[in-house]
C-alpha positions as CSV (number, residue, x, y, z in Angstrom):
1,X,-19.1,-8.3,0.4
2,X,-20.3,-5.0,2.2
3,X,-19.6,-2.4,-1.1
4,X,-16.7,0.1,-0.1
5,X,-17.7,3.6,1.2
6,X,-17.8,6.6,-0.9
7,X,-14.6,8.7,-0.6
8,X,-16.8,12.2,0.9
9,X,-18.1,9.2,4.0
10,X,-14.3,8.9,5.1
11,X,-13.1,12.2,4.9
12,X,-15.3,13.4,8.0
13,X,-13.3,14.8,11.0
14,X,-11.6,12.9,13.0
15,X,-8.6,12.9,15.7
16,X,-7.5,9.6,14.8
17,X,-5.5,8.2,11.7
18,X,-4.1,5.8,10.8
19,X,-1.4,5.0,7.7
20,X,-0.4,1.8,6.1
21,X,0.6,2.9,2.3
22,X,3.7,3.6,2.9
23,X,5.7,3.8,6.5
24,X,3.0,2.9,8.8
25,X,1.8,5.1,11.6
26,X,-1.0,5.8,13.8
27,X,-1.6,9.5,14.7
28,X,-3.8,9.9,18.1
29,X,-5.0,12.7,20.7
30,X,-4.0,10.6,23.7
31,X,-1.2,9.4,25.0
32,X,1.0,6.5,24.1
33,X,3.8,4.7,26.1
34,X,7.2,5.0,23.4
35,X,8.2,1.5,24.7
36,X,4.4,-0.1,24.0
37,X,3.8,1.8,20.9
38,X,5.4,-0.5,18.7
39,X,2.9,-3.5,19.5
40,X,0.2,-1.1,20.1
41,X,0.7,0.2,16.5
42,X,0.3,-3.0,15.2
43,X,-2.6,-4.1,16.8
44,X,-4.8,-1.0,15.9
45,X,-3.1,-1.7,12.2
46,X,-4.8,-5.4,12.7
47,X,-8.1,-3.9,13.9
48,X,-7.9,-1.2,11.0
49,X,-7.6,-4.4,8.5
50,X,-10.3,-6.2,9.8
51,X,-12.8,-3.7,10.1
52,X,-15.7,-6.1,11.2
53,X,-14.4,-6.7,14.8
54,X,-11.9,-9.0,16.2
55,X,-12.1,-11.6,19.1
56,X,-9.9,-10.8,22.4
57,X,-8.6,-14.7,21.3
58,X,-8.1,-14.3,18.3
59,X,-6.1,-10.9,18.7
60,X,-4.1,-12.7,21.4
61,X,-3.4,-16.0,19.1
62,X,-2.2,-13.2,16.3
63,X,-0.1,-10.7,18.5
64,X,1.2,-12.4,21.4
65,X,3.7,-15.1,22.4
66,X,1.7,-18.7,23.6
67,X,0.5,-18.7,27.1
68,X,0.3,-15.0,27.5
69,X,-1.8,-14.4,30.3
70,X,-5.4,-13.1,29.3
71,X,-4.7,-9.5,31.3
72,X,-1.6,-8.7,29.2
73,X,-3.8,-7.9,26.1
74,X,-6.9,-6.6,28.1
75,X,-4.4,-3.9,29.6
76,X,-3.1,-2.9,26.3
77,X,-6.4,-2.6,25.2
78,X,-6.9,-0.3,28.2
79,X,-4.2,1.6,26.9
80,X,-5.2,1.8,23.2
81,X,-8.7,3.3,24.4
82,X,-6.8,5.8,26.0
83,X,-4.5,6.4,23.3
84,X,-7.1,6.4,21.2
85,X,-9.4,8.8,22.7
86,X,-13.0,9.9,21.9
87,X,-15.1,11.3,19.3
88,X,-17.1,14.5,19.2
89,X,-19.8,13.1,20.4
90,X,-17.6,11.3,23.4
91,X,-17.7,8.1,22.2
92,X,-14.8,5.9,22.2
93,X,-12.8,5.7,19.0
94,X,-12.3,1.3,20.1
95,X,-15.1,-0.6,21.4
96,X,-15.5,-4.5,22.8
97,X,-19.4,-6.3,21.7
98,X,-20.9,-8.0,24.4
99,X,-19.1,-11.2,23.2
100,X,-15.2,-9.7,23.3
101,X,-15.0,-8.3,20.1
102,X,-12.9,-5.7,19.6
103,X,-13.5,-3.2,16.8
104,X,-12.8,0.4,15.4
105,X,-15.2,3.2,15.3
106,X,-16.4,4.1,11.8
107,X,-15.0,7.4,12.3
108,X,-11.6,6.0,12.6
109,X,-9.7,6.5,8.8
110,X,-7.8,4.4,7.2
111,X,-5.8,5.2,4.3
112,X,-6.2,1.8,3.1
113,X,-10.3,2.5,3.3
114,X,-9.5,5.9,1.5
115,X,-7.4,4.1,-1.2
116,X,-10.3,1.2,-1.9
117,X,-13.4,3.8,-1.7
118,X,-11.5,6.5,-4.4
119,X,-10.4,3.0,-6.7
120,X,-14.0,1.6,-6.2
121,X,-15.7,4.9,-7.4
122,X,-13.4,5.7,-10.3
123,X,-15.1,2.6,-11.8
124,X,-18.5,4.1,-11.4
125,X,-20.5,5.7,-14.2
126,X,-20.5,9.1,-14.1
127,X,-16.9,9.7,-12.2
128,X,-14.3,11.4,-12.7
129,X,-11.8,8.6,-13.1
130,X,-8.9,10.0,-13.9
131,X,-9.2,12.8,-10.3
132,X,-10.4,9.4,-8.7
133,X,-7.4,7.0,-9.3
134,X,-4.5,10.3,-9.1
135,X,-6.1,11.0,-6.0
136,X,-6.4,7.1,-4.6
137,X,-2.2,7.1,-5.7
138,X,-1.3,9.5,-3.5
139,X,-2.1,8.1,-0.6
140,X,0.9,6.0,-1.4
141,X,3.7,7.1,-0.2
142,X,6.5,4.4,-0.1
143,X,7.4,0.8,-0.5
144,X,4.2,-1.0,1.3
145,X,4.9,-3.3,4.4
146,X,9.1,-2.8,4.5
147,X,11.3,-1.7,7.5
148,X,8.3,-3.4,10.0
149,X,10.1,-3.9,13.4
150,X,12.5,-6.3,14.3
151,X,9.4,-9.1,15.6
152,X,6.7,-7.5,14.4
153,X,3.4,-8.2,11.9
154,X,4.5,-11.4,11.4
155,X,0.7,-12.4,10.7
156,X,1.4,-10.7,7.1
157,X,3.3,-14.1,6.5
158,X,-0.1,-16.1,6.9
159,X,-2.0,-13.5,4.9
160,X,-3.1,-12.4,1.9
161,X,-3.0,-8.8,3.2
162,X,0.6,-8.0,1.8
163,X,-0.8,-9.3,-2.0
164,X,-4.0,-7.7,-1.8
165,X,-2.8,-3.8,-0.7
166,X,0.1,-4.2,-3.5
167,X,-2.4,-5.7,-6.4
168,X,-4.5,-2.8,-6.1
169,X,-1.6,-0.5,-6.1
170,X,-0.7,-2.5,-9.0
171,X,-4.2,-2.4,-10.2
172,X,-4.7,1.3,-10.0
173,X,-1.6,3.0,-11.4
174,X,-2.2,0.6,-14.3
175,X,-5.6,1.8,-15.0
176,X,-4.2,5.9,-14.4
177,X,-1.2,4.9,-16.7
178,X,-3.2,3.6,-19.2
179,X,-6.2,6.1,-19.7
180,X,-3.5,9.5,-19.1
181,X,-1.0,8.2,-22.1
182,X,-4.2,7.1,-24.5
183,X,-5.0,11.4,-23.9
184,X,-1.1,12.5,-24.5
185,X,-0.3,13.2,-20.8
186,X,2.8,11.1,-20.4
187,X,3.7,13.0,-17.4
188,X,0.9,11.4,-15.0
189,X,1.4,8.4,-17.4
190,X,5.3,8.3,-15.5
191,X,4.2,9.3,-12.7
192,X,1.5,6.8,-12.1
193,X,4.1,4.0,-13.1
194,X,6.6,5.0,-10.5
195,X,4.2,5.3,-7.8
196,X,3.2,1.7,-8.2
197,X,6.7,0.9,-9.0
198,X,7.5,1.8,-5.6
199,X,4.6,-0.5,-3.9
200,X,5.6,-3.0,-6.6
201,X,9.1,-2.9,-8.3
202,X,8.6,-6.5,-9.9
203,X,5.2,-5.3,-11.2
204,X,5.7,-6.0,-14.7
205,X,3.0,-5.1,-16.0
206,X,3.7,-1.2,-14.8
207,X,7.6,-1.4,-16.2
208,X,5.4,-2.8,-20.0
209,X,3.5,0.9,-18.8
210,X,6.7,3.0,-18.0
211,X,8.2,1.8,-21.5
212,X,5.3,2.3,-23.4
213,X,5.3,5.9,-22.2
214,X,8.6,6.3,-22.5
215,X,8.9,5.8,-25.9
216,X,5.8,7.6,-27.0
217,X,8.3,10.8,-25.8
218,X,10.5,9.3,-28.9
219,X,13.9,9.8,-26.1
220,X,16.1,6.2,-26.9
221,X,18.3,7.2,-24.2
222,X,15.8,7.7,-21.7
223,X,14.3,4.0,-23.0
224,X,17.2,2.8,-23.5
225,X,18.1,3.7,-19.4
226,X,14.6,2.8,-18.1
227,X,15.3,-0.5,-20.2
228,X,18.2,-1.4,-18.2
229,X,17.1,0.0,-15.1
230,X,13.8,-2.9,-15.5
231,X,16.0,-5.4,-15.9
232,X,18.5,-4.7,-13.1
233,X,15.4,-4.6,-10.8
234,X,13.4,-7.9,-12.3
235,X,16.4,-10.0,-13.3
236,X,19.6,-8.3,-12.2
237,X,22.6,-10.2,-14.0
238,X,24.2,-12.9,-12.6
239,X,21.1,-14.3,-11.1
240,X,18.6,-17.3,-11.9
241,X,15.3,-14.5,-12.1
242,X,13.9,-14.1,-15.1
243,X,11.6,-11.5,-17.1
244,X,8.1,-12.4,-19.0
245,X,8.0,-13.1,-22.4
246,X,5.7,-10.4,-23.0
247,X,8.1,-8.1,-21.5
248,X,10.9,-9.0,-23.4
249,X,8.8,-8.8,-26.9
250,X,8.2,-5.3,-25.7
251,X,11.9,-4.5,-25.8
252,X,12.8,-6.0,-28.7
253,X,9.4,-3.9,-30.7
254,X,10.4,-0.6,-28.9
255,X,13.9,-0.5,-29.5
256,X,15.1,-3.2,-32.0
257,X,18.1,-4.1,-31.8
258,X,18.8,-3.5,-28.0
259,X,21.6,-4.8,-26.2
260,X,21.8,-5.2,-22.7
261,X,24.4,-3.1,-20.5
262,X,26.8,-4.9,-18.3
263,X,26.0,-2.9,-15.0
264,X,26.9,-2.9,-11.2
265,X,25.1,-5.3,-9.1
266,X,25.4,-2.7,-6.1
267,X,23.9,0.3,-8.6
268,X,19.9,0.5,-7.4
269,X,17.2,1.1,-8.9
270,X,15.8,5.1,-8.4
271,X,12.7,3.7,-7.5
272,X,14.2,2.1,-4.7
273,X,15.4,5.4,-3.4
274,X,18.7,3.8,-2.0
C-alpha cells in the first residue's frame, strides 16, 4: 500500500473540494445542473474513494440502474469535467486512461486524504502529535455517512468504506484523548471524545475515554450524567442491546455504588444534536 501523503502535499491550491467527514459536499468552479447534482456528487465521492482510477463498467455497475445505456454515464462524465473544471496549469481536474478509467487529479482534496495523511504523520518520529491528531479531528464535522439521499450511495452497503472512515475516527480521537488527559488537559481530552462520539456514538471505547476524563475533574454529577447519557445511547432501556463488560467495570470503579436512572426513551443524546 502506496504510504499516505504528507499533510503540506494536500494543502496546495485548488478550486475543487470535496467533503465526506461530515455532510458531504463537493465545492467546484463550474457549473452543475441542481437536478443531476445529487448523482454527480456521488460519483465524484466514489472516484474521491478510489483514488487509483475507476472503470466506465465498473462505475456504471456501482451507480446506475441495470441496462443503462453506455451514453448515460459518458454524458455525466461530460458534465462532471465541466463541473469540475481545470487546474492552473489547464489541465482537467477528471481524466479517462486509454483503457476507460476514470480518475481524479492529484490536485483534487479530499478531506478524507487530509484526515489519513495528518493521522499517518502524527505516528511519525519527530511530529508533533498532539497538533497532528487535533488538527486531523477537525476535519470532522458531523455524524459520517447519515442523511445520504433518498436512493443514493447504496454501494456503502457492500463496503467496508462506512467501517473504515469511522474506525479511524474512532482510532484518532482515542489516541488525542488519551495522550491530552495523561498531560492534565481534560478539555481537548472531552473534546476529542465528543468529536468521535459524533462519527461513532456506540464507540465504546471513547465513552471508557469521556468517563475517564470526566472523573479526573472529580464532578459526580457531571459522571454521574455522562454515565446515563452512555447508556441511553449504547443500551437505552427497554431494549435487548447491551454494554461491554469492560464498560460496565468502569462504572462500577468510578462511581461505586451507581444506580441507573429511569429516563425517557424520546430524551437524545447531546451528541446526537437532536
Amino acid at each position: 500500500m502506496t504510504p499516505p501523503a504528507e499533510p503540506g502535499e494536500l494543502f496546495r491550491s485548488t478550486d475543487v473540494e470535496i467533503r465526506i467527514m461530515g455532510e458531504i459536499a463537493v465545492e467546484a468552479p463550474g457549473p452543475c445542473d441542481p437536478d443531476r447534482r445529487e448523482f454527480l456528487t456521488e460519483l465524484v465521492v466514489y472516484l474521491a474513494l478510489h483514488r487509483s482510477g475507476v472503470l466506465s463498467s465498473a462505475l456504471s455497475a456501482v451507480l446506475l440502474p441495470p441496462e443503462t445505456p453506455d451514453n448515460v454515464l459518458s454524458n455525466e462524465l461530460d458534465h462532471i469535467a465541466g463541473w469540475l473544471g481545470t487546474n492552473d496549469e489547464g489541465l482537467p481536474h477528471i481524466t479517462v486512461s486509454d483503457n476507460g478509467c476514470w480518475s481524479l487529479a492529484g490536485d483534487v482534496r479530499c478531506d478524507w486524504d487530509l484526515f489519513v495523511a495528518y493521522a499517518h504523520h502524527s505516528a511519525q518520529p519527530e511530529s508533533d502529535s498532539e497538533n497532528d491528531l487535533t488538527t486531523a479531528l477537525r476535519l470532522v464535522t458531523g455524524p459520517l455517512w447519515t442523511n445520504l439521499p433518498a436512493g443514493r450511495y447504496r454501494w456503502l452497503d457492500s463496503s467496508r468504506i462506512r467501517t473504515i472512515t469511522s474506525t479511524a475516527v474512532v482510532d484518532v480521537a482515542h489516541r488525542l484523548a488519551s495522550l491530552t488527559l495523561s498531560n492534565g488537559d481534560t478539555a481537548t481530552a472531552i473534546a476529542a471524545c465528543r468529536t468521535g462520539l459524533r462519527a461513532a456514538p456506540t464507540a465504546e471505547v471513547l465513552w471508557r475515554d469521556l468517563l475517564r476524563t470526566v472523573a479526573a475533574r472529580h464532578d459526580r454529577k457531571a459522571l454521574e450524567a455522562v454515565i446515563n447519557e452512555m447508556y441511553q445511547m449504547i443500551a437505552p432501556q427497554r431494549t435487548d442491546l447491551s454494554i461491554q463488560a469492560e464498560t460496565n467495570a468502569l462504572v462500577r470503579e468510578l462511581l461505586p455504588g451507581f444506580r441507573r436512572r429511569q429516563q425517557s426513551s424520546s430524551r437524545r443524546s447531546a451528541i446526537t444534536g437532536r
